[in-house]
C-alpha positions as CSV (number, residue, x, y, z in Angstrom):
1,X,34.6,11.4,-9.0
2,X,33.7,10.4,-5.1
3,X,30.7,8.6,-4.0
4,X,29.3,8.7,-0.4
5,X,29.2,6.2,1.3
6,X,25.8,5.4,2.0
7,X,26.4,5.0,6.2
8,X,27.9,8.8,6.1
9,X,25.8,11.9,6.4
10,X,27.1,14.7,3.9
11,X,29.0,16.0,7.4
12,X,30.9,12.7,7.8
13,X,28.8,11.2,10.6
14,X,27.6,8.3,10.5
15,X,24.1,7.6,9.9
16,X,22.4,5.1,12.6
17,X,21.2,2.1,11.2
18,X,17.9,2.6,13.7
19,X,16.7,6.0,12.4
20,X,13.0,6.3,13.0
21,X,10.6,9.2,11.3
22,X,8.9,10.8,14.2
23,X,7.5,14.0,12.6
24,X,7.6,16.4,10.2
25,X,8.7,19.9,10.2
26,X,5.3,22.0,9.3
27,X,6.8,25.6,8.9
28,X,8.8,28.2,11.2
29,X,7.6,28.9,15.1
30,X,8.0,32.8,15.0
31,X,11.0,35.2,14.2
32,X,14.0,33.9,15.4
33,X,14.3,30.3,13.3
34,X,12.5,27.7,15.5
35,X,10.6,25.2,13.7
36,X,7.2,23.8,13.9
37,X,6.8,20.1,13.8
38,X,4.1,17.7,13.5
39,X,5.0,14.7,15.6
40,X,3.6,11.1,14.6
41,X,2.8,10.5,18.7
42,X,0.6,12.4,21.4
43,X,3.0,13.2,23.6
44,X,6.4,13.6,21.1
45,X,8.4,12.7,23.7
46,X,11.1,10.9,21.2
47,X,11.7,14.8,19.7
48,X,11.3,16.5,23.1
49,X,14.0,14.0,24.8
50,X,16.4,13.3,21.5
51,X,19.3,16.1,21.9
52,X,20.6,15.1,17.8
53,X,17.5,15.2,15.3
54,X,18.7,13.9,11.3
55,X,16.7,15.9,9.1
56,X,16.3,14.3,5.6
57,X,16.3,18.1,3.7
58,X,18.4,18.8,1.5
59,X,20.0,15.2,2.3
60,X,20.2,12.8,5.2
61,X,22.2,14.8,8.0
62,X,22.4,15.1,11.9
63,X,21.2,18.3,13.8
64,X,21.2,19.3,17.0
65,X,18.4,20.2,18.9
66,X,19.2,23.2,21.4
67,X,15.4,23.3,22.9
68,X,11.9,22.3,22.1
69,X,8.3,22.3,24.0
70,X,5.1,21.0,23.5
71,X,2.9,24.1,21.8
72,X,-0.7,23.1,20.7
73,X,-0.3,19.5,19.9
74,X,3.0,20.2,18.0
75,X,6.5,20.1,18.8
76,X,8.2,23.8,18.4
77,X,12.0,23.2,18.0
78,X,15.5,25.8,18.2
79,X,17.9,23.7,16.2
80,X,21.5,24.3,15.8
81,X,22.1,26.7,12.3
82,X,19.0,27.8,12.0
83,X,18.6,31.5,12.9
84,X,15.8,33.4,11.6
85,X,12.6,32.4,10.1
86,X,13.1,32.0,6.5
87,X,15.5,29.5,7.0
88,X,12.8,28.0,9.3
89,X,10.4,27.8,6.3
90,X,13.1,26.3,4.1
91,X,12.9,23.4,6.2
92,X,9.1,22.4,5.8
93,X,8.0,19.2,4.8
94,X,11.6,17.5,6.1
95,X,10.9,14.6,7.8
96,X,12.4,14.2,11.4
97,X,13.9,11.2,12.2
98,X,15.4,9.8,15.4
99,X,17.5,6.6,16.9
100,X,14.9,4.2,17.8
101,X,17.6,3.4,20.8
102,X,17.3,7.2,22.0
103,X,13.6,6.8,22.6
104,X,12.4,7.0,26.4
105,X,11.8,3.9,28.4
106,X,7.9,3.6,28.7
107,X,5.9,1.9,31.4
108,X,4.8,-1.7,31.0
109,X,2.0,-2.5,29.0
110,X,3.2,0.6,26.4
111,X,4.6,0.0,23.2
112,X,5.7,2.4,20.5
113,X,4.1,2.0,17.2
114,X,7.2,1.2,15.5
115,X,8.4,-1.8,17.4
116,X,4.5,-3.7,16.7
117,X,5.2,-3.1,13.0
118,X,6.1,-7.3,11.8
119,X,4.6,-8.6,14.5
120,X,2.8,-12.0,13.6
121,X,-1.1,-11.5,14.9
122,X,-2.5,-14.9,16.5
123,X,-5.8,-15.3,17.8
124,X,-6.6,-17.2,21.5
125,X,-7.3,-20.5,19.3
126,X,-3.8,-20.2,18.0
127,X,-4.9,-19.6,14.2
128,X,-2.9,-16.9,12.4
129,X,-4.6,-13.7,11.1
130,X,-1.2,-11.9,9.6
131,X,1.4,-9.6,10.0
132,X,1.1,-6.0,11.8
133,X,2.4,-3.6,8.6
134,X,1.1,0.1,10.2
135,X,-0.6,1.5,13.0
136,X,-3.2,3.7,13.2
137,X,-5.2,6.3,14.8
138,X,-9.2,6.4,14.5
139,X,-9.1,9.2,17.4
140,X,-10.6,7.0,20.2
141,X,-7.6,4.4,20.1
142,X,-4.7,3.1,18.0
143,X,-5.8,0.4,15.1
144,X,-3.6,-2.5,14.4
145,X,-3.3,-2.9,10.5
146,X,-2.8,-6.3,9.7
147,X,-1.9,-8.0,6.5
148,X,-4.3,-10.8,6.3
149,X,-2.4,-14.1,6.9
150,X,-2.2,-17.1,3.3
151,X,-5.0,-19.1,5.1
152,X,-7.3,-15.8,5.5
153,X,-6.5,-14.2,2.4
154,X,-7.7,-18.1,0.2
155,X,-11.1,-18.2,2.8
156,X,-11.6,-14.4,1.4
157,X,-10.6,-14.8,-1.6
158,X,-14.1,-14.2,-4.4
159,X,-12.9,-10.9,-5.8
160,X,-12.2,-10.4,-9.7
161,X,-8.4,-10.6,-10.7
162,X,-7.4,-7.0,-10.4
163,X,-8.7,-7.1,-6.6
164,X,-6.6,-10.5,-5.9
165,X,-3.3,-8.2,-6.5
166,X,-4.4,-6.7,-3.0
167,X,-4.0,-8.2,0.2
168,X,-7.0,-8.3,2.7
169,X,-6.1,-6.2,5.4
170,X,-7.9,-6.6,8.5
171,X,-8.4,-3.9,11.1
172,X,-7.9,-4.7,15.0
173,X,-8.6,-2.1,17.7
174,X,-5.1,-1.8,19.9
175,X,-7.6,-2.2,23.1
176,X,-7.2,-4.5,26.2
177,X,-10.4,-6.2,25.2
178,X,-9.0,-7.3,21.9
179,X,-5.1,-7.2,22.2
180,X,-4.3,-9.8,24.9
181,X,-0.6,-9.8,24.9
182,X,2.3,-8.4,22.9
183,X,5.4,-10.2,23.2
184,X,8.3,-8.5,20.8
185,X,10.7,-11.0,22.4
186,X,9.0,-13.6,20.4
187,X,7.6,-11.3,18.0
188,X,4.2,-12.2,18.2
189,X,0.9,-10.4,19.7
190,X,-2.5,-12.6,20.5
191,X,-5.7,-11.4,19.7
192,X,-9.4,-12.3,20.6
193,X,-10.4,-12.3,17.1
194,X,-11.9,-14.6,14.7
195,X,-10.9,-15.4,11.5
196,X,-14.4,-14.7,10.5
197,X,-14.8,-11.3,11.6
């Protein structure tokens, strides 16, 4: 009896320890195997630039990506070993997932989602509100969503028992007039927000 070990793909490769989800694969793109995927950014420039994709379906292994295009808001994808569509189909729901170090360089001033997640959130009078645990998108701009720091969560805190289990989360538009710097170096981003708001 063999185990694997748990930093080797079925193929023997091994599996980064910075694999990010960026997508999922939504169903085939036509007749001749490419795939359809929903990417988690705008732009999907992490799928469109990565040449090796890992693919979590039916276990944790590395493909390559021959081609891919922006289509619609989706990423369409030709991936190495899959030819025709019904092996395309086989593949939806897999999450896509890609080295965090294989993402582009972006411009000052832009950050990927995944590298504000654990952030510590400090407002301009140097009180903390919490820690960033997920991003998201309300369609005008990205949210910051913020587990509510100790000394928020005890000024919040006149809910019945099975309510206290929760932790206030508190909801920060990703926005110049609110965000005033983000400093991953340090791991902290400041905010113009009260603790009252």
């Amino acid at each position: 009896m063999s185990a694997n070990l748990p930093n080797k793909s079925d193929s023997g490769v091994s599996i980064p320890d910075d694999l990010v989800q960026v997508g999922y694969v939504s169903g085939a793109y036509g007749l001749n195997g490419w795939v359809r995927i929903k990417p988690f950014s705008s732009t999907g420039d992490a799928l469109l630039n990565a040449r090796v994709w890992w693919l979590d379906k039916p276990a944790l292994h590395d493909v390559g990506m021959m081609q891919a295009k922006m289509h619609s808001g989706d990423v369409v994808a030709q991936l190495m070993g899959v030819s025709g569509r019904d092996a395309a189909e086989a593949l939806k729901g897999t999450s896509v997932q890609i080295p965090r170090s294989h993402f582009p360089i972006l411009p000052d001033g832009e950050f990927y989602w995944v590298d504000l997640i654990g952030l510590a959130v400090d407002n301009l009078q140097g009180e903390s509100i919490g820690i960033v645990h997920d991003m998201m998108d309300n369609g005008a701009h990205p949210i910051l969503r913020i587990t509510a720091s100790t000394a928020v969560a005890s000024d919040t805190s006149d809910t019945s028992a099975a309510e206290d289990d929760k932790q206030p989360e508190i909801l920060i538009p990703f926005v110049e007039q609110f965000v005033k710097t983000v400093d991953r170096k340090s791991g902290k981003i400041t905010v113009d927000w009260g603790l009252d708001y």
